[in-house]
C-alpha positions as CSV (number, residue, x, y, z in Angstrom):
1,X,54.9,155.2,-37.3
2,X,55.8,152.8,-34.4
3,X,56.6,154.6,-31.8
4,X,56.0,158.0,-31.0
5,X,58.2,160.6,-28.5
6,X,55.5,161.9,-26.4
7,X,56.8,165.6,-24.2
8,X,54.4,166.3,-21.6
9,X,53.6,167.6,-17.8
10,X,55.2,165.9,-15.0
11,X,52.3,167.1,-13.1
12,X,48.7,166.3,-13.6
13,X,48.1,170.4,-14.9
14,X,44.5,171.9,-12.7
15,X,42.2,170.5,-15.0
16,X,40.8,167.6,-15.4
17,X,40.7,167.5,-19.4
18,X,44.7,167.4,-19.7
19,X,45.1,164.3,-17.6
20,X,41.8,163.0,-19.8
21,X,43.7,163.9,-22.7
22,X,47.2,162.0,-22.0
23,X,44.7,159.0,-21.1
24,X,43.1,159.0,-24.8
25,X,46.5,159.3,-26.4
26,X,47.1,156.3,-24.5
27,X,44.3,155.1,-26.1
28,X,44.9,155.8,-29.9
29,X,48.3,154.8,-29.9
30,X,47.5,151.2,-28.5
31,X,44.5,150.9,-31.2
32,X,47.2,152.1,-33.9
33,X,50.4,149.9,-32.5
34,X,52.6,152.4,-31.6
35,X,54.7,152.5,-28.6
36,X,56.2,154.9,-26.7
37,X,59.4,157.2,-26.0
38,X,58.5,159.8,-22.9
39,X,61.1,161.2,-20.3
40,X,61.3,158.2,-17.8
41,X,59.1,159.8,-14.9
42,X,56.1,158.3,-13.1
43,X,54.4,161.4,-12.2
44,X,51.9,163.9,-14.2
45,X,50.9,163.2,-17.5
46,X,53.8,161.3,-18.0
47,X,53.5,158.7,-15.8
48,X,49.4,158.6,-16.4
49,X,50.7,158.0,-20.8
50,X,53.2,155.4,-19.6
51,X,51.1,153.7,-17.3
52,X,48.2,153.5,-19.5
53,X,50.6,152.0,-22.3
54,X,52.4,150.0,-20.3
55,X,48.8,148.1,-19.1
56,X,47.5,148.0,-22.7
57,X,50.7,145.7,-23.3
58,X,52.8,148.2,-25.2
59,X,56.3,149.0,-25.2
60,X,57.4,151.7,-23.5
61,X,60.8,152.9,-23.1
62,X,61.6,155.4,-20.5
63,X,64.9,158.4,-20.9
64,X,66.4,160.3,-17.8
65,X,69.4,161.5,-17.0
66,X,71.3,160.2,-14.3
67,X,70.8,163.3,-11.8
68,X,67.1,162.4,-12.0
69,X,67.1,158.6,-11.7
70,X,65.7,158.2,-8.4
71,X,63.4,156.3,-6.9
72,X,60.6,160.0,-6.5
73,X,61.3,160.4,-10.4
74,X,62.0,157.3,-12.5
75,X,59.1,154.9,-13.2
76,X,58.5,152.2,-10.9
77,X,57.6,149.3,-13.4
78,X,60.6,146.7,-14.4
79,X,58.6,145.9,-17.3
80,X,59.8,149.3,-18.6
81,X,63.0,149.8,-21.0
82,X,64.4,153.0,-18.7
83,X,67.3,154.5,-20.3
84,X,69.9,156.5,-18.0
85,X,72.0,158.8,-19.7
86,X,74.6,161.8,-18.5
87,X,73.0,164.6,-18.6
88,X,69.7,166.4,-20.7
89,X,71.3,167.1,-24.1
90,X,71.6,163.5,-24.1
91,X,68.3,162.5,-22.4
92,X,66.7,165.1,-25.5
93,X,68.6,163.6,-28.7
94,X,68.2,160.1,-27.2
95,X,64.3,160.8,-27.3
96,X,64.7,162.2,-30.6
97,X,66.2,159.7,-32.2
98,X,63.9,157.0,-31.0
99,X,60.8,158.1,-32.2
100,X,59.4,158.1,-35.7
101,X,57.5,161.5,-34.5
102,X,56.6,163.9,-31.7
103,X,53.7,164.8,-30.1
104,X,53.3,167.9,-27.4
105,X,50.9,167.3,-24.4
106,X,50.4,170.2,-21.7
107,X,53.1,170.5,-20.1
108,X,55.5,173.2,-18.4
109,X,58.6,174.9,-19.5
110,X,60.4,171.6,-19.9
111,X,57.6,170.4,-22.5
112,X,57.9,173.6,-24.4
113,X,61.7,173.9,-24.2
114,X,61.9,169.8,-25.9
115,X,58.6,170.9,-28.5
116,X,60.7,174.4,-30.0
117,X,64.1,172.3,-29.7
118,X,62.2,169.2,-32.0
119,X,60.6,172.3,-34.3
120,X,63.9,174.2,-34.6
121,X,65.5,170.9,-36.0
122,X,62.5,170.7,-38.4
123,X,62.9,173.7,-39.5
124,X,66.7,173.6,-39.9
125,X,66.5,170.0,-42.0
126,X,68.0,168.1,-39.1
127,X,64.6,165.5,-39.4
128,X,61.2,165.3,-41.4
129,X,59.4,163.5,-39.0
130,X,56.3,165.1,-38.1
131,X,55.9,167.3,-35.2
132,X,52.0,167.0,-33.3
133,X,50.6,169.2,-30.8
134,X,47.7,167.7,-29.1
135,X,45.9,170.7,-28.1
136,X,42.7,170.1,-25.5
137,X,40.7,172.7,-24.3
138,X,43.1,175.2,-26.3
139,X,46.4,174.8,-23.7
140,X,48.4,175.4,-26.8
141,X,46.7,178.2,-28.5
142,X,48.5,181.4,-27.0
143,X,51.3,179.4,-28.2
144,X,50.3,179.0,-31.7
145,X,49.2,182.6,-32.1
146,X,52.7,183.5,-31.3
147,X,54.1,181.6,-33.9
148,X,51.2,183.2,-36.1
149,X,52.5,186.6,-35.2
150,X,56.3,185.7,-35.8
151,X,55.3,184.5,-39.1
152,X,54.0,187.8,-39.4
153,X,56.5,189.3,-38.8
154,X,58.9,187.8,-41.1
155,X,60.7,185.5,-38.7
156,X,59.2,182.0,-39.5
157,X,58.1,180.8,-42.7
158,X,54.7,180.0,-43.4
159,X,55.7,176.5,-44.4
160,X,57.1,175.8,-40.9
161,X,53.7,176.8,-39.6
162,X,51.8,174.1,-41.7
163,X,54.1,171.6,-40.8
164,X,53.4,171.8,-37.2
165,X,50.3,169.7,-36.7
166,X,47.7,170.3,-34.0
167,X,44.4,168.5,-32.8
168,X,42.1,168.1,-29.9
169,X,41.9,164.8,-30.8
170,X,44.7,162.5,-30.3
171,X,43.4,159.7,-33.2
172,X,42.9,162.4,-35.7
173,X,46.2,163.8,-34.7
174,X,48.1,160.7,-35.4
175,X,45.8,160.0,-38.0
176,X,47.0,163.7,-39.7
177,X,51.1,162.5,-38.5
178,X,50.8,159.1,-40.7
179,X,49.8,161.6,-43.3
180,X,52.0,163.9,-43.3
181,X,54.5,164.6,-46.2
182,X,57.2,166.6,-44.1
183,X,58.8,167.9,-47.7
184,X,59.9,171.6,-46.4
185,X,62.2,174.2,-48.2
186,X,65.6,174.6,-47.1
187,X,65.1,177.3,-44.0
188,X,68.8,178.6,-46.1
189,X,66.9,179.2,-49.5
């Protein structure tokens, strides 16, 4: 992988381990060359992960939509690639495209709404790129028991489950991303 599409927080979350946690991400993906794809913002998590990438020399390239490119939202460094697009279905497939995988920080609905919108295209064949979840100090786990449950349930293939990748560890996780052989049934078989 060379570059990774990072959804996360544009806020900083209330504890100290998420902003921690888009800081090592930062980390592993300069030791492992990949750059970044995030939303364009400069606050929260997102503008800590670009930041830090941007000062460890690597590329980062920014996506908004043109209703949020201003100055309170966009990033403030030239030495970024920002990307301004119409509207959010384009700012999302633009982000898609980009990157050779996706990884979830904490983030709000906006996170979760790009993360089941990047698994339901999984799922439906659209892409086999793999799909992270870095997951510190369990932020993610109420989600994961859900999809447990719809599994369950008979909604969501077991498959699909194993195919979403999670760590508290963002090395491992891209470590476990580089791995990954993303070679899932047809969701229509």
């Amino acid at each position: 992988m060379s570059t990774i599409t990072v959804f996360c927080g544009s806020t900083p979350g209330t504890k100290p381990i998420y902003r921690e946690s888009a800081l090592a991400l930062a980390s592993a993906m300069t030791a492992q060359g990949i750059d970044l794809v995030y939303g364009g913002g400069n606050r929260g998590l997102m503008g800590m992960l670009a930041d830090a990438l941007k000062k460890s020399g690597r590329n980062v390239t920014g996506v908004l939509p043109k209703a949020m490119d201003i100055p309170q939202v966009r990033t403030k460094d030239v030495e970024s690639q920002l990307v301004i697009v119409d509207d959010m279905h384009s700012r999302k497939e633009m982000m898609y495209r980009l990157g050779d995988g996706f990884i979830a920080l904490p983030g709000g609905i906006g996170t979760l709404e790009e993360l089941m919108e990047i698994y339901t295209w999984q799922e439906l064949g659209y892409h086999r790129k793999p799909i992270g979840i870095l997951n510190p100090g369990g932020y993610y786990d109420l989600l994961l028991a859900f999809l447990d449950h719809a599994s369950c349930e008979g909604f969501l293939r077991k498959e699909y489950i194993d195919a979403l990748l999670v760590d508290t560890d963002p090395l491992r996780l891209i470590g476990k991303m580089e791995a990954a052989d993303i070679s899932l049934p047809d969701k229509l078989s």
